[in-house]
N, CA and C atoms as a LAMMPS dump frame, in Angstrom:
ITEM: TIMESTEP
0
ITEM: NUMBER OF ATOMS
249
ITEM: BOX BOUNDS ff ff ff
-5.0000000000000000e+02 5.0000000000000000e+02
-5.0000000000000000e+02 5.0000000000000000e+02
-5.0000000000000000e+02 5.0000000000000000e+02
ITEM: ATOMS id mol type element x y z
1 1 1 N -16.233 -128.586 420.843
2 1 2 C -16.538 -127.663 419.775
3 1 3 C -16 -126.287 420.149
4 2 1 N -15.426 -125.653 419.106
5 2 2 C -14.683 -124.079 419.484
6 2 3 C -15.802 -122.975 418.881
7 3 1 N -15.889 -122.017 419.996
8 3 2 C -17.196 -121.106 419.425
9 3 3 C -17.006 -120.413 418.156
10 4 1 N -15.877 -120.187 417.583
11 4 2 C -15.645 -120.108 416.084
12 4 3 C -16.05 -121.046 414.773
13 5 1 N -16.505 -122 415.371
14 5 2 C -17.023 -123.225 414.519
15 5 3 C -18.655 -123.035 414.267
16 6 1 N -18.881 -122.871 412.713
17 6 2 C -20.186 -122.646 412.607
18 6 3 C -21.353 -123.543 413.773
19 7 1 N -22.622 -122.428 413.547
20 7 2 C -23.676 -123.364 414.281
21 7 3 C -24.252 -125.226 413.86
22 8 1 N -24.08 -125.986 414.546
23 8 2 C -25 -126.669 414.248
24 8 3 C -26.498 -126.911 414.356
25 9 1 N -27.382 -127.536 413.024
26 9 2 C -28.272 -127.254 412.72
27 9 3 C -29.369 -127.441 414.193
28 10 1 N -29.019 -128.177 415.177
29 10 2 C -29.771 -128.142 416.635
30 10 3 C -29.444 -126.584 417.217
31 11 1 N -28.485 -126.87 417.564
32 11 2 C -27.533 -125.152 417.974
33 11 3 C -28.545 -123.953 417.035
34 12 1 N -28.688 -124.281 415.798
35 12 2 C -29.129 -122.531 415.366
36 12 3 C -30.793 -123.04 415.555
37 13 1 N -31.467 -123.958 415.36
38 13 2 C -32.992 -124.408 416.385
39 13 3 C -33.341 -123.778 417.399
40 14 1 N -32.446 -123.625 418.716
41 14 2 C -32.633 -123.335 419.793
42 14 3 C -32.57 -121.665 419.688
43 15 1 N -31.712 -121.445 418.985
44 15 2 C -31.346 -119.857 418.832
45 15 3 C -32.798 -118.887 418.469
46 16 1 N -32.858 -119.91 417.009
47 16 2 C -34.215 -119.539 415.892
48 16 3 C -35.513 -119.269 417.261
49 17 1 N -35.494 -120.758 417.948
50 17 2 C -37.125 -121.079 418.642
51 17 3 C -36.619 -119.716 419.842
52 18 1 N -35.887 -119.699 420.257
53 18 2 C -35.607 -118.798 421.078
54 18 3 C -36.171 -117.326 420.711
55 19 1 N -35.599 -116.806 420.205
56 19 2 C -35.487 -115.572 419.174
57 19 3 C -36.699 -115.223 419.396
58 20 1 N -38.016 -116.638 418.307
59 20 2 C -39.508 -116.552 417.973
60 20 3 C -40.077 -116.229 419.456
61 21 1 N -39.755 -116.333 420.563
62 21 2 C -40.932 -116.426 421.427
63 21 3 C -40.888 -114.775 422.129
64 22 1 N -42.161 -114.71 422.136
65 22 2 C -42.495 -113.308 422.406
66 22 3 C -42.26 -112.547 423.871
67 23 1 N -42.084 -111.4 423.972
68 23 2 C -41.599 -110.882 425.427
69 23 3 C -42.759 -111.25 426.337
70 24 1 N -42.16 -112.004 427.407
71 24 2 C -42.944 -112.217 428.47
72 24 3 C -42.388 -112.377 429.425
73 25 1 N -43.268 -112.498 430.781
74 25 2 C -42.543 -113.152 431.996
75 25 3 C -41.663 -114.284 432.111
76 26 1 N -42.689 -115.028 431.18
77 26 2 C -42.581 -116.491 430.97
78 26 3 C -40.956 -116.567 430.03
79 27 1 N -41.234 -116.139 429.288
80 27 2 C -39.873 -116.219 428.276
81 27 3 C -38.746 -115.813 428.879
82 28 1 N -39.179 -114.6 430.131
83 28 2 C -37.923 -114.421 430.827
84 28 3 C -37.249 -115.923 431.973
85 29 1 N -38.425 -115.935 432.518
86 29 2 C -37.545 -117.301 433.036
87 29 3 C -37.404 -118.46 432.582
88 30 1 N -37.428 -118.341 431.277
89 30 2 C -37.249 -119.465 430.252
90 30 3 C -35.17 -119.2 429.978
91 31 1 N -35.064 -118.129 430.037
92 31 2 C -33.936 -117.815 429.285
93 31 3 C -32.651 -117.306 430.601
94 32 1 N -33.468 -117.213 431.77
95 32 2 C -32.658 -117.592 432.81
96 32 3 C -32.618 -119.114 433.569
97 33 1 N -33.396 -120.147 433.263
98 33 2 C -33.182 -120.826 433.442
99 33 3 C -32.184 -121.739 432.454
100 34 1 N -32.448 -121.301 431.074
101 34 2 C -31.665 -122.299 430.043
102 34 3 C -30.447 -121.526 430.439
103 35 1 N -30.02 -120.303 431.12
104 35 2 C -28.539 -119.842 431.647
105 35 3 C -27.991 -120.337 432.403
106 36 1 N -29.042 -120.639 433.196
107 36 2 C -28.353 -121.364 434.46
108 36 3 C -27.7 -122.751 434.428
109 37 1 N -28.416 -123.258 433.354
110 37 2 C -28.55 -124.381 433.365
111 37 3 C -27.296 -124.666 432.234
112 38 1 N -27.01 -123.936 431.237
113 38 2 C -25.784 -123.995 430.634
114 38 3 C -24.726 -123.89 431.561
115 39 1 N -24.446 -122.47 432.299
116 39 2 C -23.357 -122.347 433.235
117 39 3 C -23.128 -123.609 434.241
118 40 1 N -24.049 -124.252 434.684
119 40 2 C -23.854 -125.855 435.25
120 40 3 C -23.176 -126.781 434.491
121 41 1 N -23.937 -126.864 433.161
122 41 2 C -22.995 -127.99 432.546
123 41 3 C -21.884 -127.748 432.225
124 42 1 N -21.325 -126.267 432.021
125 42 2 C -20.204 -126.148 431.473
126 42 3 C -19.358 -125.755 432.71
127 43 1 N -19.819 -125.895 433.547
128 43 2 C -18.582 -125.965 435.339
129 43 3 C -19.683 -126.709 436.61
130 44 1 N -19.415 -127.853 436.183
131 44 2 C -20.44 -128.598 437.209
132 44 3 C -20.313 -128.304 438.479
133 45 1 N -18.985 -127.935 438.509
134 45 2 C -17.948 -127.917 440.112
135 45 3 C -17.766 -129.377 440.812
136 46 1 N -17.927 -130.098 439.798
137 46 2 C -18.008 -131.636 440.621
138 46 3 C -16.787 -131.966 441.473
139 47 1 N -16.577 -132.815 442.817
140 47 2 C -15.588 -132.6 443.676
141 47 3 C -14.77 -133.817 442.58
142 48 1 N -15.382 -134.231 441.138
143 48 2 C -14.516 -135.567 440.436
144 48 3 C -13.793 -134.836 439.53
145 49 1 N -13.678 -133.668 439.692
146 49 2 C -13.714 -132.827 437.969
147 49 3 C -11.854 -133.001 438.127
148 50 1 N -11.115 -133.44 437.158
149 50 2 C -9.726 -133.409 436.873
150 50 3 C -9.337 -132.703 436.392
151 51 1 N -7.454 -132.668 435.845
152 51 2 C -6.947 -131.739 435.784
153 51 3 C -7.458 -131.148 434.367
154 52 1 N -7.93 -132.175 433.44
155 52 2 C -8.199 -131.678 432.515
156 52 3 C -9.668 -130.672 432.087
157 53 1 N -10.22 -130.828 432.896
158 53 2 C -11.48 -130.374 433.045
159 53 3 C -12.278 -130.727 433.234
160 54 1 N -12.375 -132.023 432.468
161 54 2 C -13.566 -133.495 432.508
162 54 3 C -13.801 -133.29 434.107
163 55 1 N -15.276 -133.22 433.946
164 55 2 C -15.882 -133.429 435.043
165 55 3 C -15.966 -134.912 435.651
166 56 1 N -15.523 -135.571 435.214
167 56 2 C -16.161 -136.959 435.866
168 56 3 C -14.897 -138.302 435.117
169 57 1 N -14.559 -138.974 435.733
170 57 2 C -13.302 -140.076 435.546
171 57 3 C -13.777 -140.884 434.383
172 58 1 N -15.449 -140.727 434.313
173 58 2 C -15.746 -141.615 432.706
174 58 3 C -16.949 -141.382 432.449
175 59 1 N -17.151 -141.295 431.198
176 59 2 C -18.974 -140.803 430.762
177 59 3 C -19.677 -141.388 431.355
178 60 1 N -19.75 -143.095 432.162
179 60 2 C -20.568 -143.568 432.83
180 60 3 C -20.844 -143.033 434.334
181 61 1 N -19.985 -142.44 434.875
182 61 2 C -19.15 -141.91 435.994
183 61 3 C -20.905 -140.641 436.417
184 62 1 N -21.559 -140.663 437.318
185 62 2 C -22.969 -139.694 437.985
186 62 3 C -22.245 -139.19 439.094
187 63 1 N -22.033 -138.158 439.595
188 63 2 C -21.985 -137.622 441.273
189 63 3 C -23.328 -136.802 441.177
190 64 1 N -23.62 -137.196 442.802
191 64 2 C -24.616 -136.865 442.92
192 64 3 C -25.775 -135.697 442.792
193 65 1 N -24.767 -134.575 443.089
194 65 2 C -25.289 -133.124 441.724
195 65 3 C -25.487 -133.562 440.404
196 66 1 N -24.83 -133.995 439.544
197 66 2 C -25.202 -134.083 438.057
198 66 3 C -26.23 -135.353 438.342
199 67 1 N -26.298 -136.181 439.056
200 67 2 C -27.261 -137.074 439.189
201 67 3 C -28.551 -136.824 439.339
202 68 1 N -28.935 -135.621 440.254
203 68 2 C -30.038 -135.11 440.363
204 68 3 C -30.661 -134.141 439.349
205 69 1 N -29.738 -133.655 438.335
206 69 2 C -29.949 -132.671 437.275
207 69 3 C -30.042 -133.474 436.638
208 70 1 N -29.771 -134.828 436.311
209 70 2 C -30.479 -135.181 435.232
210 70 3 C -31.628 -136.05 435.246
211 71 1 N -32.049 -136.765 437.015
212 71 2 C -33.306 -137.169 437.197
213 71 3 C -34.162 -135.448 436.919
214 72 1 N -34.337 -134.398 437.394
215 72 2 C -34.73 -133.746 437.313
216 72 3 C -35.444 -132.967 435.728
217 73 1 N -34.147 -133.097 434.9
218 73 2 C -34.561 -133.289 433.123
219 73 3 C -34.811 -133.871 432.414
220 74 1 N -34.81 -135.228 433.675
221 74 2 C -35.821 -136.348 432.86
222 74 3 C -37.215 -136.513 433.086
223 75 1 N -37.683 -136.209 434.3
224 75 2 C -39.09 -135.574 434.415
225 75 3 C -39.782 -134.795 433.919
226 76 1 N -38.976 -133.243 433.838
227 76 2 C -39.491 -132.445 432.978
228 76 3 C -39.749 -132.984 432.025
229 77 1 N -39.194 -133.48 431.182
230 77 2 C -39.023 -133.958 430.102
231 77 3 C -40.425 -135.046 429.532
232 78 1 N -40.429 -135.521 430.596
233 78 2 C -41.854 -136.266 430.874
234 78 3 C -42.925 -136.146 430.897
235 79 1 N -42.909 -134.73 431.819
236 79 2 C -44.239 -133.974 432.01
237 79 3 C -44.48 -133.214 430.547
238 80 1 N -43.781 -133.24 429.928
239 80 2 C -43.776 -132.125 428.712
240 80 3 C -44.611 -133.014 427.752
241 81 1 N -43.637 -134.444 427.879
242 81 2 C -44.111 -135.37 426.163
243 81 3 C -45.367 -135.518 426.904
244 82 1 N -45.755 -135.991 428.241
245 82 2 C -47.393 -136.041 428.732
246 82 3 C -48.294 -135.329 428.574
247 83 1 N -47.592 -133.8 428.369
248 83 2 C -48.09 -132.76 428.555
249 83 3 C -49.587 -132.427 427.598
Protein backbone atom coordinates (compact mmCIF):
# COMPACT_ATOMS: atom_id res chain seq x y z
CA UNK A 1 0.00 0.00 0.00
CA UNK A 2 1.46 3.65 -0.95
CA UNK A 3 0.87 6.27 1.87
CA UNK A 4 -0.97 8.37 -0.73
CA UNK A 5 -3.67 5.77 -0.90
CA UNK A 6 -6.69 6.62 1.14
CA UNK A 7 -7.12 5.13 4.75
CA UNK A 8 -8.54 1.89 5.16
CA UNK A 9 -11.55 1.51 7.21
CA UNK A 10 -9.16 -0.65 10.04
CA UNK A 11 -6.27 1.97 9.34
CA UNK A 12 -8.65 5.11 10.16
CA UNK A 13 -10.08 2.69 13.56
CA UNK A 14 -6.79 2.70 14.98
CA UNK A 15 -6.19 6.40 14.21
CA UNK A 16 -9.99 7.35 15.48
CA UNK A 17 -9.42 4.80 18.89
CA UNK A 18 -6.11 6.35 19.14
CA UNK A 19 -6.93 10.01 18.91
CA UNK A 20 -10.11 9.09 21.67
CA UNK A 21 -7.85 8.04 24.45
CA UNK A 22 -7.07 10.56 26.93
CA UNK A 23 -3.53 12.02 28.01
CA UNK A 24 -1.91 9.71 30.22
CA UNK A 25 1.05 7.79 31.22
CA UNK A 26 -0.60 4.93 30.06
CA UNK A 27 -1.50 6.24 26.58
CA UNK A 28 2.01 7.34 26.40
CA UNK A 29 3.40 3.97 26.41
CA UNK A 30 0.70 2.79 24.45
CA UNK A 31 1.86 4.94 21.50
CA UNK A 32 5.51 4.19 21.99
CA UNK A 33 5.06 0.88 22.00
CA UNK A 34 2.58 0.65 18.87
CA UNK A 35 6.01 2.76 17.39
CA UNK A 36 8.13 0.48 18.13
CA UNK A 37 6.42 -2.07 17.15
CA UNK A 38 5.54 -0.63 13.63
CA UNK A 39 9.29 0.35 13.02
CA UNK A 40 9.96 -3.63 13.56
CA UNK A 41 7.60 -4.76 11.16
CA UNK A 42 8.46 -2.44 8.66
CA UNK A 43 12.55 -3.30 8.99
CA UNK A 44 12.64 -6.53 10.85
CA UNK A 45 16.45 -6.55 10.10
CA UNK A 46 16.01 -10.24 9.56
CA UNK A 47 19.55 -11.87 8.58
CA UNK A 48 16.65 -13.61 5.57
CA UNK A 49 15.58 -10.19 4.39
CA UNK A 50 16.45 -10.06 0.31
CA UNK A 51 17.25 -7.90 -2.22
CA UNK A 52 13.89 -6.96 -2.56
CA UNK A 53 13.05 -6.17 0.82
CA UNK A 54 10.88 -9.15 1.71
CA UNK A 55 11.92 -10.06 4.86
CA UNK A 56 11.68 -13.68 4.68
CA UNK A 57 12.08 -16.29 1.37
CA UNK A 58 8.15 -17.10 1.91
CA UNK A 59 5.13 -16.02 4.05
CA UNK A 60 5.48 -19.41 5.73
CA UNK A 61 9.22 -18.68 6.25
CA UNK A 62 9.56 -17.51 10.94
CA UNK A 63 13.28 -16.46 11.99
CA UNK A 64 13.57 -16.47 15.17
CA UNK A 65 13.08 -12.62 16.05
CA UNK A 66 9.81 -12.41 14.16
CA UNK A 67 9.09 -15.77 15.79
CA UNK A 68 9.19 -14.50 19.15
CA UNK A 69 7.17 -11.24 18.26
CA UNK A 70 4.62 -13.05 17.27
CA UNK A 71 4.46 -15.78 20.16
CA UNK A 72 4.65 -12.69 22.20
CA UNK A 73 1.29 -10.97 20.32
CA UNK A 74 -0.23 -13.90 20.62
CA UNK A 75 -0.32 -13.92 24.32
CA UNK A 76 -1.02 -10.55 24.73
CA UNK A 77 -3.57 -11.07 22.73
CA UNK A 78 -4.81 -13.74 25.02
CA UNK A 79 -4.48 -12.12 28.11
CA UNK A 80 -6.63 -9.32 26.66
CA UNK A 81 -9.68 -11.65 25.12
CA UNK A 82 -9.25 -13.36 28.96
CA UNK A 83 -8.99 -10.25 30.21
Amino acid sequence: MRPDEPLRPEERRLIETLRSIPGSPLRERLLALVSELLDFVAEPGCTEMQADGAPCPSAQAACDQCHKLTQLLDGLRTRLQDG
